[in-house]
N, C-alpha and C positions, 0 to 999 in steps of 0.2 A: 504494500500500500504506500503510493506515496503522500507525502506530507504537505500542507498547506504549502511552505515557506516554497518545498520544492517545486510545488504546481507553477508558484505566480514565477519564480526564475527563470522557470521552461517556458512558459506564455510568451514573458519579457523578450528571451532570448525567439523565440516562433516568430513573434512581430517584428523583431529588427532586423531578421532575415529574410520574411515578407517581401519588409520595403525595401532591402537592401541595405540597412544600419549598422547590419555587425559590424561592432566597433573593432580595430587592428588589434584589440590586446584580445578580442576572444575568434579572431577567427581560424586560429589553428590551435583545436583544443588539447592536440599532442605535442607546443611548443618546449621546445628544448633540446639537448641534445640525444641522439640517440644512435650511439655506437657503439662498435667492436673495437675496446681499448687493446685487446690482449688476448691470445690465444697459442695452444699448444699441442702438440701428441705426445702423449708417454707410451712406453711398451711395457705392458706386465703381463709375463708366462704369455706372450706372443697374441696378446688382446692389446688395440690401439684405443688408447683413451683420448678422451678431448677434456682439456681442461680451457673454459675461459672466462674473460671479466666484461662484462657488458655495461655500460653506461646507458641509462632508461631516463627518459624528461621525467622529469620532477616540477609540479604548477600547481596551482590553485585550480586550474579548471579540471584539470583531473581527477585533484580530490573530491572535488566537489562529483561531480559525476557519480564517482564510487560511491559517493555518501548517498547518490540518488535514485541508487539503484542500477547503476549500469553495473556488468561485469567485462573487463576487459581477457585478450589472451594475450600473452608473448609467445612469440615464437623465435627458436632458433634454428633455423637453415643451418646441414652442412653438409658438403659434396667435395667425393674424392672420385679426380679423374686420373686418367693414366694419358701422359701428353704424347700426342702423337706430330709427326713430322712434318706429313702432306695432308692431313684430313684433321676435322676435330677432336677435338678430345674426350676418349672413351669415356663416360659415366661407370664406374665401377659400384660405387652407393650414395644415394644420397637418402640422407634421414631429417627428420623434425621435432625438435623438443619443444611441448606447449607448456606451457604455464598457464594459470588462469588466478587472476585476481577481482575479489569481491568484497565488500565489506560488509562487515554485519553490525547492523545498528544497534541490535539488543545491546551486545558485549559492546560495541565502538571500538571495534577489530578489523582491521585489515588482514580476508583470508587468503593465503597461498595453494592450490590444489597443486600438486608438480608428482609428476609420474616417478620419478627418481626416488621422494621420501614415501615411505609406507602409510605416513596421515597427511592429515592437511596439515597445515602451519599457520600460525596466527602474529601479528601483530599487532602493538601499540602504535605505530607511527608509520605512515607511507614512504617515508625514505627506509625505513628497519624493511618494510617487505619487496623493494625495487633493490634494494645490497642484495638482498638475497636471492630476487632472482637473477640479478644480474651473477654469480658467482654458478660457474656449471664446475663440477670438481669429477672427474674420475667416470666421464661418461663411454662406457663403452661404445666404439663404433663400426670397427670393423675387426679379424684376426689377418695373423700374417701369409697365411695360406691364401686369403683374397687378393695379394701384391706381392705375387714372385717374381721374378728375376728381375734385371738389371734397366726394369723401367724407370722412370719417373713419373712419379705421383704428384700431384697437386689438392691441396687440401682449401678449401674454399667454408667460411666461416657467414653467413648474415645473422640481424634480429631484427625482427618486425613484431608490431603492434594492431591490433585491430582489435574491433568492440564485437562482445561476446551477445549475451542475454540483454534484453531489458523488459523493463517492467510494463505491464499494460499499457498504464498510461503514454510512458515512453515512447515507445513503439509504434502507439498512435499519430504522435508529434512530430518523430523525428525518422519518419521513414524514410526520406529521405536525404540524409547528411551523409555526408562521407567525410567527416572532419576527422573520424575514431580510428584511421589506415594509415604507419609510416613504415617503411622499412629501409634500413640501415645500406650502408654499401657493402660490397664484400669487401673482405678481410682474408686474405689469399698467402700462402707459403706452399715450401715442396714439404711431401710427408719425408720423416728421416729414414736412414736407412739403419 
């Protein structure tokens, strides 16, 4: 259910889009940065892990959103090719890690869902749950029997953002925005040998 306060913001914000009013400070509700600082492959017992740190916009209009019911997802892209001479470059795997972030009003929790921990996660503060999903640690991705001999690999990192769930009311308003879509540039290295 949404709340009074939230109705007349959404109204506000329906009408200035209307006439065309959206002011510069809300019309990109995923303002800030959003990148691949860092990334890596480890080898253990011949599994390639991906480790890395991802930088997620952090705003007012995002919290707020969360607060109003939206749920967002993150995602992180990553694609290992095997480079080729005179033709493209093979696709060998490419996989996707989602995250989903939602807040719960009871508690006034920001919740984490990520396939990686066995529960959900909860936080006090939306930068405590953008750290954490920004940190991927020890994600298996491929084994070494998928990359034998004496190729070259390319290991290819993105993260994007886009809006999950929303609530009736929501849904009704804002069907169609696409303010809630950014995704990152790649973040590109050879895999080691």
């Amino acid at each position: 259910m949404m709340g009074r306060n939230a109705m007349a913001a959404c109204m506000r914000w329906v009408w200035l889009a209307w006439f065309g009013l959206v002011p510069l400070a809300e019309a990109d509700a995923l303002d800030g940065a959003l990148e691949v600082q860092s990334a890596f492959v480890s080898t253990t017992a011949g599994v390639y892990q991906l480790n890395a740190h991802i930088r997620y916009p952090n705003n007012d209009e995002t919290a707020a959103a969360l607060r109003d019911g939206v749920t967002l997802f993150y995602d992180l892209d990553l694609e290992v090719t095997r480079e080729r001479r005179y033709w493209t470059n093979a696709m060998i795997v490419a996989l996707s890690l989602r995250r989903e972030l939602a807040y719960h009003s009871v508690s006034e929790r920001y919740v984490v869902r990520d396939p990686l921990a066995p529960e959900q996660r909860t936080f006090a503060t939306l930068v405590e749950a953008l750290d954490y999903m920004g940190n991927v640690e020890n994600w298996p991705i491929l084994v070494a029997a998928q990359v034998p001999g004496s190729a070259n690999y390319k290991v290819g990192v993105r993260a994007s953002i886009h809006r999950g769930k929303l609530t009736d009311a929501l849904r009704t308003l804002m069907f169609w925005s696409d303010d809630w879509q950014r995704t990152s540039e790649w973040y590109s290295w050879s895999l080691p040998r």
